[in-house]
C-alpha positions as CSV (number, residue, x, y, z in Angstrom):
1,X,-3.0,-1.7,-12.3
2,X,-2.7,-3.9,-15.1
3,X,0.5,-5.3,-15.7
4,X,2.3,-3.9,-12.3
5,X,4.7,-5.9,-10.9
6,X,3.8,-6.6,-7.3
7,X,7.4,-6.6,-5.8
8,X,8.2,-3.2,-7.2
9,X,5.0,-1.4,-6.2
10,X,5.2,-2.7,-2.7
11,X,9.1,-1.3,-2.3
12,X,8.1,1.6,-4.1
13,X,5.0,2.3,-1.4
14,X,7.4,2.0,1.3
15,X,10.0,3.8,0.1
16,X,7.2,6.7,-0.2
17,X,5.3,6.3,3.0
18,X,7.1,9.3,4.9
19,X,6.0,11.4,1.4
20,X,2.1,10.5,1.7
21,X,1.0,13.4,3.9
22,X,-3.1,14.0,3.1
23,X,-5.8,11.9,3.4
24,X,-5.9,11.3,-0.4
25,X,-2.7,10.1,-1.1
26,X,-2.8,7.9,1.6
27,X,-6.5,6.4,0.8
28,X,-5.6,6.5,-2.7
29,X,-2.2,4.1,-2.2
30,X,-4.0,1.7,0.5
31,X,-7.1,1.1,-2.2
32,X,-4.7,0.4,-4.6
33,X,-2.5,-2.2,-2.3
34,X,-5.9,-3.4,-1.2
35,X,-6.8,-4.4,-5.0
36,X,-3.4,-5.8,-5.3
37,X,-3.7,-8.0,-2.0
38,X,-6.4,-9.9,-3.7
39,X,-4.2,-10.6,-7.0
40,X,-1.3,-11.5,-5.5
41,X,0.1,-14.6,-4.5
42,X,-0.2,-16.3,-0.8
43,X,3.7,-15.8,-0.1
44,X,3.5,-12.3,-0.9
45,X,0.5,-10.9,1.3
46,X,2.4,-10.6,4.6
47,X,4.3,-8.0,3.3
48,X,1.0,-6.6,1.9
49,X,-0.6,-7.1,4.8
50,X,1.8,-5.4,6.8
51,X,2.3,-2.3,4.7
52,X,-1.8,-1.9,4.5
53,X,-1.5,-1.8,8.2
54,X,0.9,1.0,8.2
55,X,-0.8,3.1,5.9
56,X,-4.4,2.3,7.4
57,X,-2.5,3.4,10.9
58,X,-1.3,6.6,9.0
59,X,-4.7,7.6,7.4
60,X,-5.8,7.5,10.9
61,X,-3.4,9.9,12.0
62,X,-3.7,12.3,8.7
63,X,-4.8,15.6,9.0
């Protein structure tokens, strides 16, 4: 994930969310917002935090 800029992939995960459908998409984009939650600075992990909500609420719903 070197040299991602952290606004972009957190607008590009939510535009996506309603596209992650398995378990492995899903998993695959919350480990990666996970790493990027602890690079990130302070003012941006709300949003982090709330979009690794969503998706961790989604895996548990995944078939």
């Amino acid at each position: 994930m070197t040299g991602i800029n952290p606004y972009a992939y957190m607008q590009q995960i939510s535009v996506q969310m309603d596209n992650l459908k398995t378990r492995d998409e899903i998993a695959t984009v919350l480990d990666e917002l996970e790493y990027l939650f602890e690079v990130i600075p302070p003012e941006m992990q709300d949003n982090a935090e709330t979009l690794i909500s969503m998706l961790t609420e989604k895996l548990a719903h995944a078939g």
